[in-house]
C-alpha positions in Angstrom: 0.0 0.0 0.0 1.1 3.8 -0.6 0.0 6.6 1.7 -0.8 10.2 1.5 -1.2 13.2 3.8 -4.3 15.1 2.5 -5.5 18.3 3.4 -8.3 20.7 2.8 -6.4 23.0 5.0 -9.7 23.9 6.9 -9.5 26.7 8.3 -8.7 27.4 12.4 -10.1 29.3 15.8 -7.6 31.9 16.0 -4.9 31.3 13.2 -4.0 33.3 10.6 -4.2 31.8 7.1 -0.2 32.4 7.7 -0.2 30.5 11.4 -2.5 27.7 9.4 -0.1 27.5 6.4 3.2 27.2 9.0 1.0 24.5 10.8 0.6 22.4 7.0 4.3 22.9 6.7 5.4 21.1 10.0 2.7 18.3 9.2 4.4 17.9 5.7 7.9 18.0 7.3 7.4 15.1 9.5 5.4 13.2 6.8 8.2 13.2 4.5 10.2 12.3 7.6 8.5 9.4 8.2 8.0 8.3 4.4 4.5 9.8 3.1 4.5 8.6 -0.3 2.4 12.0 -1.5 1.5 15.0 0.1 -2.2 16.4 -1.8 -4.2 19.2 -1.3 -7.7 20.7 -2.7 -8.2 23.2 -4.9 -11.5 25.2 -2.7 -12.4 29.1 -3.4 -14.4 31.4 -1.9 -15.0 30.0 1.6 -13.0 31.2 4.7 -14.8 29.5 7.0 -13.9 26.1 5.1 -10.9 25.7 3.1 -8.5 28.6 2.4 -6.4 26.4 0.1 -7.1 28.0 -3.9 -3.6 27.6 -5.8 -2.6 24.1 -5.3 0.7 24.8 -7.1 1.7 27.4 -5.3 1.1 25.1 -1.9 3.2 22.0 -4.1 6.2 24.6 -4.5 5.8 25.7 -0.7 5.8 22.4 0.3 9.0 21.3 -2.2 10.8 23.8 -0.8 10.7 22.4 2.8 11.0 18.6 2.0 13.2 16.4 0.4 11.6 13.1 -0.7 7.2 13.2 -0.4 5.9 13.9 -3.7 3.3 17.1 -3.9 0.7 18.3 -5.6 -3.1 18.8 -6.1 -6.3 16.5 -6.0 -6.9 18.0 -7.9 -6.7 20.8 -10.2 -10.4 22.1 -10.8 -9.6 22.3 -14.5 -12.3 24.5 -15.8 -12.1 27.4 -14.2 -8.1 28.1 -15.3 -7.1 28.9 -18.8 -5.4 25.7 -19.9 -2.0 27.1 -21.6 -1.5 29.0 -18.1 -2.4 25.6 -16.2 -0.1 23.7 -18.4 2.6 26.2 -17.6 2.3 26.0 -13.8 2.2 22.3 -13.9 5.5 22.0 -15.7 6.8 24.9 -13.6 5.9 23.4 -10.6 7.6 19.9 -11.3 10.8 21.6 -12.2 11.1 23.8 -9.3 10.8 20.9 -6.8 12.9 18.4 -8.6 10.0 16.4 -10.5 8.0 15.6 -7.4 4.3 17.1 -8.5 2.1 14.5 -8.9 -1.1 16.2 -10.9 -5.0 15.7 -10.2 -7.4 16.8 -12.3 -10.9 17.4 -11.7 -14.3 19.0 -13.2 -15.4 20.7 -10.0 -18.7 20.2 -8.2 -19.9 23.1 -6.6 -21.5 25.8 -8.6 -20.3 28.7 -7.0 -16.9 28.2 -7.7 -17.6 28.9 -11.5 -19.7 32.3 -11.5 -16.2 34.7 -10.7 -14.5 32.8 -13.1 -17.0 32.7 -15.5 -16.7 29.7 -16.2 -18.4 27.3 -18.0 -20.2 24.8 -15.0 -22.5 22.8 -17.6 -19.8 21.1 -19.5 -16.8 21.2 -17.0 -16.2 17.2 -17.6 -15.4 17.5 -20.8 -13.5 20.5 -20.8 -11.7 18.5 -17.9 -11.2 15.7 -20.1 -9.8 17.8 -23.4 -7.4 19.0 -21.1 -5.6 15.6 -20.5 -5.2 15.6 -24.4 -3.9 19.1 -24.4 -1.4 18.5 -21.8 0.3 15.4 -23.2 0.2 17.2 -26.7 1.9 19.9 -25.1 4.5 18.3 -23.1 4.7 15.2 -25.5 6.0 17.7 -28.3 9.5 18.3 -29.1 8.8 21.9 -30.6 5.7 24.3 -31.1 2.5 22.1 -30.7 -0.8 22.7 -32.6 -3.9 21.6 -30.9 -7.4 21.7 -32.0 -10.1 20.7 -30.0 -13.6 21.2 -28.9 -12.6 24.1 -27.3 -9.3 24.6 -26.9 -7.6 26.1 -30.3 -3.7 26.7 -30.3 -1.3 27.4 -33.4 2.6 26.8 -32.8 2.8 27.1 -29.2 5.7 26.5 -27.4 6.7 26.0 -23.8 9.3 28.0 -22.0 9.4 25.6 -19.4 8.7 21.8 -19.8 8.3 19.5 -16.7 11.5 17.6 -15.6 9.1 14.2 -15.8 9.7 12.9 -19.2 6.9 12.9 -20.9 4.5 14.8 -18.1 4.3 14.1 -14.3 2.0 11.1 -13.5 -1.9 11.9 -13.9 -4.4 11.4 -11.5 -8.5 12.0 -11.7 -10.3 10.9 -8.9 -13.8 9.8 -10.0 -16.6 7.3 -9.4 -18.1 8.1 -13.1 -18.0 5.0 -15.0 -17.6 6.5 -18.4 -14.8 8.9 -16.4 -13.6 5.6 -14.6 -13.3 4.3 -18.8 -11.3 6.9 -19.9 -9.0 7.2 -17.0 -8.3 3.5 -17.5 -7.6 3.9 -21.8 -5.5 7.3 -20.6 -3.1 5.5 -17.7 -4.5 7.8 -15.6 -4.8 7.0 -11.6 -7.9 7.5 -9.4 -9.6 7.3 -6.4 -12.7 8.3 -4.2 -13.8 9.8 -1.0 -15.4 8.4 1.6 -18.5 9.7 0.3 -19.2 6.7 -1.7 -19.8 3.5 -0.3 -16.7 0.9 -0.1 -19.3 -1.7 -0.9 -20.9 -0.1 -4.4 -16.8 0.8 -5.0 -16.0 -2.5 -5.5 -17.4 -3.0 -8.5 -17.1 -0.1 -9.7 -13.1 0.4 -9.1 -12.6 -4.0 -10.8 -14.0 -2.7 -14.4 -11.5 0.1 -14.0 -8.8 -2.4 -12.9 -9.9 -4.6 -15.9 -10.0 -1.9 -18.5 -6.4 -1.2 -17.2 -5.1 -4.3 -17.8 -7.0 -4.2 -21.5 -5.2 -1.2 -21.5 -1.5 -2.6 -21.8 -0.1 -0.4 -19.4 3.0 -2.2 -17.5 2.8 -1.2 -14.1 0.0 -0.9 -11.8 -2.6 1.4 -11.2 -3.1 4.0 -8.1 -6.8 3.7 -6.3 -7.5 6.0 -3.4 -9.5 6.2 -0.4 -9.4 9.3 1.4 -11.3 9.8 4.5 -10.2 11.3 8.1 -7.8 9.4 9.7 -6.5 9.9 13.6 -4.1 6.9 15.7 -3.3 7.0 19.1 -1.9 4.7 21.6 -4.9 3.0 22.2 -8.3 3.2 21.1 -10.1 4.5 23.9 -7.7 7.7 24.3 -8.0 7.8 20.0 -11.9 8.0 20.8 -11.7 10.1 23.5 -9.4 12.8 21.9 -10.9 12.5 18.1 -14.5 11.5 18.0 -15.9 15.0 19.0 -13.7 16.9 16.3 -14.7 14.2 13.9 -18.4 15.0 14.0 -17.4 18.3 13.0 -14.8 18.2 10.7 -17.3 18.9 7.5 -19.7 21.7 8.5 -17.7 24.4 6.2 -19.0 21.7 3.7 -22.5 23.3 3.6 -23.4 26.5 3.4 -23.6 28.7 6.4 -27.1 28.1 8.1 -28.7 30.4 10.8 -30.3 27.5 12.6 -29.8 23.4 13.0 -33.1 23.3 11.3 -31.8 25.1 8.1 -28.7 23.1 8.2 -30.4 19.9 8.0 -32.9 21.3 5.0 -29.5 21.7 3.5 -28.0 18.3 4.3 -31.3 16.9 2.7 -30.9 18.6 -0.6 -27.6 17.8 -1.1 -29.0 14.0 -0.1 -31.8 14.6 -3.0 -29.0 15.3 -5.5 -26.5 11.5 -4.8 -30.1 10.0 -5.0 -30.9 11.7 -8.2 -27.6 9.8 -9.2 -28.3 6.7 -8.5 -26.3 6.6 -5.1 -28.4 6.4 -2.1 -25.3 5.0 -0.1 -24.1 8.9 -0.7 -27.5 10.5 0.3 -27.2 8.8 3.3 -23.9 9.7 4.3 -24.9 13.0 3.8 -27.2 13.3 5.8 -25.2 12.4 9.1 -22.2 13.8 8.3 -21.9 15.3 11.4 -22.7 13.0 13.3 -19.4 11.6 15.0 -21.4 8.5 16.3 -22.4 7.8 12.7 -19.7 7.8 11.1 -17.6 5.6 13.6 -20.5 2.7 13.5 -20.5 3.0 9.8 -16.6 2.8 9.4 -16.3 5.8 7.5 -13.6 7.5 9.8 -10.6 6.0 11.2 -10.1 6.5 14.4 -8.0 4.0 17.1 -4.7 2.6 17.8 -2.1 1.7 15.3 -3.2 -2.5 15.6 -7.0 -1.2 15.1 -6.4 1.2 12.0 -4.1 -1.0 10.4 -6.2 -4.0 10.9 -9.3 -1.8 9.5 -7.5 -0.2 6.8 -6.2 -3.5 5.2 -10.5 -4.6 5.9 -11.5 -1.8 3.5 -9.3 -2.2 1.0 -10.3 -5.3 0.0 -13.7 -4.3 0.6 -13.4 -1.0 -1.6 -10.9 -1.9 -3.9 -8.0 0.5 -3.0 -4.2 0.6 -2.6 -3.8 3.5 -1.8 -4.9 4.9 1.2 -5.2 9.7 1.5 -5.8 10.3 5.3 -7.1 13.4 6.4 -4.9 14.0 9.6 -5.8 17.8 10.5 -8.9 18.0 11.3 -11.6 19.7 13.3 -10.1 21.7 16.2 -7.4 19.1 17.4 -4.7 20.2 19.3 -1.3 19.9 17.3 0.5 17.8 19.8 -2.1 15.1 19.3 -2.1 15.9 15.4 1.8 15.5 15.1 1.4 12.4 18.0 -1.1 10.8 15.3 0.8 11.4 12.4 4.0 9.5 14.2 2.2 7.1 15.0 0.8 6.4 11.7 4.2 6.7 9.9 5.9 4.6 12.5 3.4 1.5 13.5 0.7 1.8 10.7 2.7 2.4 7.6 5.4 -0.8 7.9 2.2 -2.8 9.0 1.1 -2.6 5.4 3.8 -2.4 3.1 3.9 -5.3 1.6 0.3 -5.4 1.8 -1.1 -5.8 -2.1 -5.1 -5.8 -2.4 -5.0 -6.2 -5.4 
């Protein structure tokens, strides 16, 4: 198994977005200390009671700067709301100024409001999000000037000042539960992945037929999967519970809109329910709906929370069950203290980590 530190860098009682932002970059530190495989971040806008990450190359070349090994970058990208020659030449600026490290996710978006100050197109953000992934390995693929024409990006002898120091790009990644996305990430050699959002037991499925396109793909090596939900070890599971559980239940409130009353705030929650059932993924709605609710989500396995013998034993139990190798664990979260955050985080890298190594589900 591979692991990742993930953050939405939410957004704290009292810090500074500089004080947060020094906080990320000790947590980063000690997880390339301990031997993170990838450090990822969102791309979020517009929200500073929620996220206040919004230029996801800017936090890969922060976060190059103060490591030596992790690899960096975004999951991902929300492709349509840059101009893609300026998001191609980040990306390959990026991966040269920390030593072809950036690992690159891509994604459509899914909140609305993100698009209106960027006037950006919201109705057809897959595709656009899909063209780009042609574009890019046009672009970086070419040995001169590059012309590219398609559906709606149109470019005549363009040429890079800067290409990426990973020959031919830096490894894709598009994390996705689509199964026509799920195809052509598969064709593409592109990795995925998927939040805890959506079941582990509808994953399964889903995430084989991607494994078995893959392999009627060609490619040689094997593919990433992801599963990225909160994550917090202590030194038993009792003193996990007690120090976690109550930061768990709130960890995504910035993810609905500010409500003025618990009885808005649950109209909300079942709106955004109506919408995963309207897709065919009541699994989702139901999540949804008790988000935050810490006791929830810690009957239904959907947070991981305990000593290093329980998460380790649970997270080689779900990844068989949800079809996933790799595993994005959402250390910083809620309100916890940053003792126990950088206690957790050792104690992952240190007990959890070598547990599952050699651990292959698949």
């Amino acid at each position: 198994m591979k692991f990742a530190h993930f953050a939405h860098v939410w957004s704290k009682a009292g810090m500074t977005p500089a004080q947060r932002y020094d906080q990320l970059w000790r947590e980063l530190q000690l997880a390339d200390t301990l031997g993170f495989d990838y450090g990822f971040c969102v791309e979020h806008h517009f929200r500073p009671d929620e996220s206040l990450m919004s230029s996801p190359n800017l936090y890969a070349v922060a976060a190059g700067a103060r490591t030596q090994r992790i690899r960096l970058g975004a999951m991902g990208h929300v492709v349509p709301l840059h101009h893609p020659v300026r998001l191609a030449e980040e990306i390959a600026l990026a991966d040269q100024m920390i030593g072809g490290r950036l690992e690159v996710g891509l994604v459509p978006g899914i909140s609305a409001d993100y698009f209106g100050p960027f006037a950006a197109d919201f109705p057809n953000r897959r595709e656009k999000t899909l063209e780009f992934v042609g574009f890019l390995k046009a672009l970086y693929g070419a040995a001169d000037a590059v012309d590219f024409d398609g559906p709606t990006i149109h470019q005549r002898n363009l040429r890079l000042a800067v290409r990426p120091a990973q020959v031919p790009h830096p490894p894709l990644w598009m994390e996705t539960r689509d199964p026509a996305t799920l195809e052509f990430c598969a064709r593409h050699g592109i990795d995925t992945g998927y939040f805890f959002f959506f079941a582990r037991a509808a994953a399964k499925p889903r995430y084989a037929k991607y494994l078995a396109d893959w392999a009627a793909a060609g490619w040689a090596r094997k593919p990433n999967v992801a599963y990225n939900c909160l994550v917090y070890v202590d030194e038993t599971d009792a003193k996990a519970l007690a120090t976690a559980s109550v930061h768990a239940g709130n960890a995504y409130r910035g993810f609905f809109p500010h409500a003025r009353s618990d009885a808005e705030l649950r109209d909300i929650q079942k709106k955004r329910a109506e919408f995963f059932v309207e897709r065919g993924e009541p699994e989702a709605a139901e999540i949804v709906l008790n988000l935050l609710d810490a006791d929830y989500l810690l009957a239904n396995e959907l947070v991981l929370i305990g000593s290093p013998a329980t998460v380790a034993e649970r997270l080689r139990r779900w990844s068989l069950a949800g079809t996933f190798n790799t595993f994005f664990g959402e250390f910083n979260f809620g309100e916890l203290a940053e003792a126990d955050l950088m206690r957790s985080l050792h104690l992952f890298g240190t007990e959890v980590m070598p547990a599952l190594r050699g651990f292959e589900p698949f």
